[in-house]
C-alpha positions as a LaTeX table, in Angstrom:
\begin{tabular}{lrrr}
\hline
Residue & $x$ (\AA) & $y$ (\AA) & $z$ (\AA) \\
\hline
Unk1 & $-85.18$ & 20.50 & $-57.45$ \\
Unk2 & $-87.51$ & 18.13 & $-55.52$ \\
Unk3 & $-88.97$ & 15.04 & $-56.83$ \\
Unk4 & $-92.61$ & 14.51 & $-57.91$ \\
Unk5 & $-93.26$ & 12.28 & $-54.51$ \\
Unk6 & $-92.04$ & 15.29 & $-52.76$ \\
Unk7 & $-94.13$ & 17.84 & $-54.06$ \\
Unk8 & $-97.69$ & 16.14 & $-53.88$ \\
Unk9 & $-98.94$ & 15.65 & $-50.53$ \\
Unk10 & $-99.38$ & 12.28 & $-48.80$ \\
Unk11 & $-103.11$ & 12.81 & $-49.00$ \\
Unk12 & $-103.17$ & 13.25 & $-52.60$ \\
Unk13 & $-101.12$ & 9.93 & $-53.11$ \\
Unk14 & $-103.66$ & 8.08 & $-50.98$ \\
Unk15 & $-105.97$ & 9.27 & $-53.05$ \\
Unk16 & $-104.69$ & 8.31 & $-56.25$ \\
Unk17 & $-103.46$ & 5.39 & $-54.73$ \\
Unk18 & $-107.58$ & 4.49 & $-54.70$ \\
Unk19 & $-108.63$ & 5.35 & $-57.61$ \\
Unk20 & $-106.04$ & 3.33 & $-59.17$ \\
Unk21 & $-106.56$ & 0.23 & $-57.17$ \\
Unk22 & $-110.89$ & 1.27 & $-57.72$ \\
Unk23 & $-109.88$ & 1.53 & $-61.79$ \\
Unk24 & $-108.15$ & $-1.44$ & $-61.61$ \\
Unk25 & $-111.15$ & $-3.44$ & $-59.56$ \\
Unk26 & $-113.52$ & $-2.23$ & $-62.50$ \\
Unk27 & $-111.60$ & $-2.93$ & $-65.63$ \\
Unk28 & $-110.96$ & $-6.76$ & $-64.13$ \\
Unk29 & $-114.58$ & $-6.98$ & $-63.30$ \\
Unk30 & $-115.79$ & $-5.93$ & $-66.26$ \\
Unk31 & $-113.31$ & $-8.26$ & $-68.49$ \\
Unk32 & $-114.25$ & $-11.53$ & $-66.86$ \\
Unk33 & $-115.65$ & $-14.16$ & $-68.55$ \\
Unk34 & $-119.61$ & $-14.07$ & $-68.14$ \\
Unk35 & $-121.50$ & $-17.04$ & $-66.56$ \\
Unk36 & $-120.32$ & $-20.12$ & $-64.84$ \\
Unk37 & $-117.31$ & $-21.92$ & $-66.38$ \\
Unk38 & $-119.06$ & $-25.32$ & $-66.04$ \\
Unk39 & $-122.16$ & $-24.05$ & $-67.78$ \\
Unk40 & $-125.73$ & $-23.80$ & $-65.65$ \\
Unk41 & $-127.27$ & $-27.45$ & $-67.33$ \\
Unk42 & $-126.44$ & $-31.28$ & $-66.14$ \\
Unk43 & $-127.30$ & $-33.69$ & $-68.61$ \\
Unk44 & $-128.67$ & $-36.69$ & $-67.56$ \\
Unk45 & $-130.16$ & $-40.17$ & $-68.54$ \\
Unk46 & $-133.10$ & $-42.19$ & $-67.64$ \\
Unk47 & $-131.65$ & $-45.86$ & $-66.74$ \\
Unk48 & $-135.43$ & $-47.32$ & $-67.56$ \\
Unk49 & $-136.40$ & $-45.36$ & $-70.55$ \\
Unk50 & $-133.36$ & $-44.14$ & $-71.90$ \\
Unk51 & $-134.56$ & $-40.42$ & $-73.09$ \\
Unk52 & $-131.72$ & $-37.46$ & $-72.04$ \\
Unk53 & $-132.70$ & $-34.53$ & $-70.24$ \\
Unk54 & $-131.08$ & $-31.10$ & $-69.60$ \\
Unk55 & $-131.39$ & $-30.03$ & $-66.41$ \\
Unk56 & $-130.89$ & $-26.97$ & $-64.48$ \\
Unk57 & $-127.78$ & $-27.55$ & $-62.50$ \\
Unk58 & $-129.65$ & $-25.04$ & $-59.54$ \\
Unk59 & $-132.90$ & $-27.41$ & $-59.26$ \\
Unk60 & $-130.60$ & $-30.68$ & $-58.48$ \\
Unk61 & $-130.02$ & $-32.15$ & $-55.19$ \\
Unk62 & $-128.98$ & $-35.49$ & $-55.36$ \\
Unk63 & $-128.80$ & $-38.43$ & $-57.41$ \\
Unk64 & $-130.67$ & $-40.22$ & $-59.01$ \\
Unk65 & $-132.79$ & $-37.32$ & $-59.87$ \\
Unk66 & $-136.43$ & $-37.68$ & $-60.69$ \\
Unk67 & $-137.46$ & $-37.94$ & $-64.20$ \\
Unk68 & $-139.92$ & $-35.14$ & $-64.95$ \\
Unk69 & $-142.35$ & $-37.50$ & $-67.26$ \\
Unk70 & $-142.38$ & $-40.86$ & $-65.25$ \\
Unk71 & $-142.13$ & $-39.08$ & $-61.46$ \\
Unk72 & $-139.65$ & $-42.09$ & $-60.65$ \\
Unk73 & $-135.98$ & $-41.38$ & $-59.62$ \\
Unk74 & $-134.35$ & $-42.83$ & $-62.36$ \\
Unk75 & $-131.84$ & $-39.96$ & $-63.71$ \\
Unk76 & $-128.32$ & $-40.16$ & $-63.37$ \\
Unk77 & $-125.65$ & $-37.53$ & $-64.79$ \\
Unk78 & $-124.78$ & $-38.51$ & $-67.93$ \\
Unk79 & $-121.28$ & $-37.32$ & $-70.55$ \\
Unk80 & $-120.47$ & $-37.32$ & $-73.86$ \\
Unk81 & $-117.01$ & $-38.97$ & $-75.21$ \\
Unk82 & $-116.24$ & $-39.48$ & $-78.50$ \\
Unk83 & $-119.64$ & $-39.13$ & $-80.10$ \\
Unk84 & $-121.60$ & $-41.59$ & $-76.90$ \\
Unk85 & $-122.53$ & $-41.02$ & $-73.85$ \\
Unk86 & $-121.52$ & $-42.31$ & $-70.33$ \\
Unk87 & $-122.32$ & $-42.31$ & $-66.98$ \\
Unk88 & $-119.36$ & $-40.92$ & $-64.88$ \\
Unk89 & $-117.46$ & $-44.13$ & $-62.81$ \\
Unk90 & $-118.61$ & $-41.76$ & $-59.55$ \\
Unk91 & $-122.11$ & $-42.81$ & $-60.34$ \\
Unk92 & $-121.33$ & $-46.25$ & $-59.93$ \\
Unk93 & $-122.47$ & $-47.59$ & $-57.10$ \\
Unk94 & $-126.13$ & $-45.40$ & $-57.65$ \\
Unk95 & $-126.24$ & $-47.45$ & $-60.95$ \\
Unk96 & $-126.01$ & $-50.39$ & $-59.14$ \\
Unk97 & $-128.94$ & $-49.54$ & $-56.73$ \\
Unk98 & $-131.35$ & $-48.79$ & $-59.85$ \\
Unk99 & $-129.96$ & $-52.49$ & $-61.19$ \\
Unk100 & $-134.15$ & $-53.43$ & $-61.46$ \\
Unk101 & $-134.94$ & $-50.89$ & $-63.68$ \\
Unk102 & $-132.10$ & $-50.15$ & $-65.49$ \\
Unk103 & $-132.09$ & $-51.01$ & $-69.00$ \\
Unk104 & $-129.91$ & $-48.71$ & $-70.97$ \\
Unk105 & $-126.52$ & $-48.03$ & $-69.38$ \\
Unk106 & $-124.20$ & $-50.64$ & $-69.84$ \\
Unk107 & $-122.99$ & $-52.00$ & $-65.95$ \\
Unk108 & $-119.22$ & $-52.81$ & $-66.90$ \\
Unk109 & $-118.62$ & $-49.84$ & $-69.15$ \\
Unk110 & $-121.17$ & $-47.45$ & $-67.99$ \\
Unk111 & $-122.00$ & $-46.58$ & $-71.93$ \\
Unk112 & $-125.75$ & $-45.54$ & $-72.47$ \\
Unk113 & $-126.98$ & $-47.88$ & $-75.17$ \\
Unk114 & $-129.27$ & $-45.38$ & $-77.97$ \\
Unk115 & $-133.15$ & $-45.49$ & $-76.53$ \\
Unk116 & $-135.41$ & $-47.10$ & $-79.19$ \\
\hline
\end{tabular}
């Protein structure tokens, strides 16, 4: 008696073969996770006025980002820990260059003290 591999033909294998690895492709696609892992909004802070703003991640090309009410270039990415927000230690050194005008994130611990 001859085996199941013997008895279909090589092109029929191929074939399933495909639509297997083509089922396969679809299922996978269609089970992963929906929209980007790191979510399509930045939030950021204004160093001068100290108001938050969501931003879409899409519109942003560098940093410090200009602040949609006061046309000035005063918005840094901003994170929540623990219940307060922070400016990442990356953003450092652009921090420092807004030194003038900054009067709500906190230079040693990068903290964002609560606008008024």
């Amino acid at each position: 008696m001859a085996s199941l591999g013997e008895q279909i033909s090589p092109r029929v294998q191929l074939g399933l073969i495909v639509v297997a690895l083509v089922a396969a492709g679809l299922l996978a696609w269609w089970l992963w996770p929906s929209g980007s892992p790191i979510g399509d909004t930045v939030s950021f802070v204004c160093v001068a006025t100290g108001k938050t703003y969501e931003l879409d991640r899409k519109t942003i090309s560098s940093v410090p980002v200009e602040n949609p009410e006061t046309k000035k270039a005063t918005l840094i990415p901003c994170v929540r820990r623990d219940g307060k927000l922070f400016v990442d230690s990356h953003y450092r050194g652009v921090l420092a260059g807004l030194a003038e005008v900054n009067q709500y994130v906190d230079k040693n611990t990068l903290e964002v003290k609560s606008a008024p």
